[in-house]
ROLOTOR-432003 format. One record per residue (C-alpha): x, y, z. Coordinates in pm, whole numbers, plus 32768, in hexadecimal, padded with zeros to 4 digits. Example, Ala and Ser with C-alpha at 12.3 -4.5 7.8 and 13.67 -1.06 7.14 Angstrom:
BEGIN
84CE7E3E830C85577F9682CA
//
This chain:
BEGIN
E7EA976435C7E84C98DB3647E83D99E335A8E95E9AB33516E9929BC835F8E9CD9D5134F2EAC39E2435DBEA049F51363EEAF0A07A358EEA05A18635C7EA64A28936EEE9BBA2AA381FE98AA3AF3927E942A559393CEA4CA586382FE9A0A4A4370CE945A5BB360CEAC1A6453600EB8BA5003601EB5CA528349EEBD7A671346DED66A6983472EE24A7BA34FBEDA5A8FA3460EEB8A9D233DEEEA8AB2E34D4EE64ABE43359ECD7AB5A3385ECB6AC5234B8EDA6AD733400ECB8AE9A33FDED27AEEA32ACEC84AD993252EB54ADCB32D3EB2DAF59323EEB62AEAF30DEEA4EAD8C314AE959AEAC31ACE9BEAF603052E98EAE2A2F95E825AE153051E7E8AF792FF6E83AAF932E90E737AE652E7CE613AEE92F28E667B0352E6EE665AF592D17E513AEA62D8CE462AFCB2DF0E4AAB0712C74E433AF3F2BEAE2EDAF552C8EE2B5B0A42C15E2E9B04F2AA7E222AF152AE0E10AB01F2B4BE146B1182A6CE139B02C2932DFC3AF8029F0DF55B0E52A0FDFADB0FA286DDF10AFF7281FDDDDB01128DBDDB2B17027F8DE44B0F326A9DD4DB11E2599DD9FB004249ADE71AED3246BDF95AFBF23CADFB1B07124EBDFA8AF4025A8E0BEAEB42511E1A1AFCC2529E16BB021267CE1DAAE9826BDE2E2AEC625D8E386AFFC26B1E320AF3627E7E3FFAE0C2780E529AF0826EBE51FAFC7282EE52AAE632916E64AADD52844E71BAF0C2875E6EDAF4729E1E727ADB929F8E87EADD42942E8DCAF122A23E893AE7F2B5BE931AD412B2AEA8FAE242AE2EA07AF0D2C11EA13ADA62CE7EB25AD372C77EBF7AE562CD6EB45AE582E2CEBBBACE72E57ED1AAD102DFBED23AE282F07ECA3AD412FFAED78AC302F80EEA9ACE82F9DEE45AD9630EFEE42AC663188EFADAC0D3117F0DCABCC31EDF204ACDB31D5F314AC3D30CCF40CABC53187F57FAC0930FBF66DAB0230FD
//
């Protein structure tokens, strides 16, 4: 008995890692695009780095907090502060995205 013979789909050759890839619009290499990728990279890194600093300002707290009251309230303002610069970022992003979105879009074409 022989066995069944799978046809072999998979590409071949140099080209193999962007046979998958269609046609990029021209918009991915607008530089308009890319300013509004950097700023979306930006406003992260800027949001990360402000983070940090509360997560070492509220370590520095706690290492000198005197009793579990204090305790408590200083991870009561830690968790308050983290929630709001969570919900203002996520806007912050959002608007960042839409500008990149929309950067990338095609001139409306009139009928």
């Amino acid at each position: 008995m022989t066995a069944k013979k799978t046809p072999d789909t998979a590409p071949k050759g140099p080209a193999l890692p962007f046979t998958a890839i269609p046609t990029l619009p021209s918009a991915w290499f607008a530089t308009d695009a890319v300013e509004k990728l950097g700023d979306i990279g930006g406003e992260f890194m800027e949001f990360l780095t402000e983070r940090i600093r509360e997560d070492i300002k509220t370590q520095h707290a706690i290492l000198h907090c005197k009793d579990a009251g204090e305790l408590r309230k200083i991870q009561e303002d830690f968790l308050q502060t983290a929630v709001n610069q969570y919900s203002a970022q996520a806007g912050r992003m959002t608007e960042l995205a839409n500008a990149f979105l929309a950067s990338m879009m095609l001139p409306r074409i009139d009928d």
